[in-house]
N, C-alpha and C positions, 0 to 999 in steps of 0.2 A: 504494500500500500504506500510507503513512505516513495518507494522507488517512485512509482505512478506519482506520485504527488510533486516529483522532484520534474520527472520527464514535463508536465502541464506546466509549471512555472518557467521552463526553463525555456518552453516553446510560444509563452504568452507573448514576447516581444516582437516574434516574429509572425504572430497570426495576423494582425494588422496589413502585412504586405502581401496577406491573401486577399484581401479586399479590395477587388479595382476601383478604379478611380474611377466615380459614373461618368463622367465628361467625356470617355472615351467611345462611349454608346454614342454618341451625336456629333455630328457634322457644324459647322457655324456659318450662321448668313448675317448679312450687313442689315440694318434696316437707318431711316433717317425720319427725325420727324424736328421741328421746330429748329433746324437747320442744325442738330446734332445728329450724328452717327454712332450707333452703338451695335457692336457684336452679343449676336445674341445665339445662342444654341439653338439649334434646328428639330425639332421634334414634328418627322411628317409620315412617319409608317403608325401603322396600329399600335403596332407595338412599342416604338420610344413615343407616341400620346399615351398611352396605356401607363409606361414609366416616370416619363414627365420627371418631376424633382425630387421623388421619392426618394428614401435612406441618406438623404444627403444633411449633414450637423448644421451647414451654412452656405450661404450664395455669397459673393464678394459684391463689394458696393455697386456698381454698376454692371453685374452680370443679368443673365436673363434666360426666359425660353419662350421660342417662338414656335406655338403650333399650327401646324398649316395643315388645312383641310380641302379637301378635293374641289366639293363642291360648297355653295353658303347654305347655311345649319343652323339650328341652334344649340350654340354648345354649352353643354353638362364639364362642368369641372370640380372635382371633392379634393380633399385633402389627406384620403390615405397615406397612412407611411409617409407621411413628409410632418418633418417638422419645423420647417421655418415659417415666420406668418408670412403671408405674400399677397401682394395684389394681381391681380388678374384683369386686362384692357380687352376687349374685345374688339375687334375689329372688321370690316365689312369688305369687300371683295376690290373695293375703291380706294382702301387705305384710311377711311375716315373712321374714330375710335366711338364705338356707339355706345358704352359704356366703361366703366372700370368699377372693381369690384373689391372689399375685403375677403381675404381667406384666413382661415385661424388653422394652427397646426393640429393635426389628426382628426378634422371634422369629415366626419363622414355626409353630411349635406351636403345636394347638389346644388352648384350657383351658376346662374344659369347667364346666356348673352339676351335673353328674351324675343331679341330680334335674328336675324338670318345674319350669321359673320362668317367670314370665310380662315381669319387667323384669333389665336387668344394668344398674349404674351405674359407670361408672367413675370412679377419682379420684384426686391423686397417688399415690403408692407411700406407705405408712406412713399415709396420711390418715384412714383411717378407724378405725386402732385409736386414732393423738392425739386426735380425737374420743371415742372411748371406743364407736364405734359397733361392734356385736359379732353375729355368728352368733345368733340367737334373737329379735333387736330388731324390731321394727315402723314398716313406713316406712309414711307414707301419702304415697299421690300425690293432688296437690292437682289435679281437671279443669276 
């Protein structure tokens, strides 16, 4: 028992670098909106929207994700498995932000774009009003 117990602590330092770095799952696109540019993570398959920000401790100041959809929706976004607070912008097939939304970490509720959007971007909680970026604004996504 004592061995086992030696082998587990001895091996804790390195379990950590068993855990990829999620940022490797996704691809990064440009997007611009009130004449700034920001790199934003790309989430356009089922499955990294499905991932999105999950298991991730923290997002850096100005990071993000941009989910893109085929066609315009109304899209469902919750908070599984993610523990950062984040907001969430919704966007329409034009570029213009038809709302922005709070999200709380591990809410299982859905919040919705109400309207048909074609992208949702998420990004910390408060970031996009310190930005000054607002309900009415024009992103363009850079392809």
């Amino acid at each position: 028992m004592k061995k086992l117990l030696w082998i587990v602590l001895m091996a804790l330092p390195f379990m950590t670098l068993a855990v990829p770095d999620q940022s490797q799952f996704f691809s990064e696109i440009e997007v611009s909106v009130n004449e700034q540019s920001y790199v934003l993570e790309l989430a356009e398959s089922p499955g990294q929207r499905a991932r999105g920000l999950m298991y991730r401790e923290s997002l850096c100041e100005d990071c993000g994700m941009l989910f893109v959809y085929s066609r315009p929706r109304v899209i469902s976004m919750w908070m599984k498995n993610t523990a950062i607070p984040l907001d969430v912008a919704f966007i329409k097939e034009n570029g213009e932000i038809i709302a922005i939304k709070q999200m709380q970490p591990y809410d299982l509720s859905s919040v919705t774009s109400e309207k048909s959007a074609t992208y949702a971007w998420e990004a910390n909680q408060g970031w996009f009003s310190e930005q000054g970026i607002k309900v009415g604004d024009r992103v363009e996504v850079k392809k």
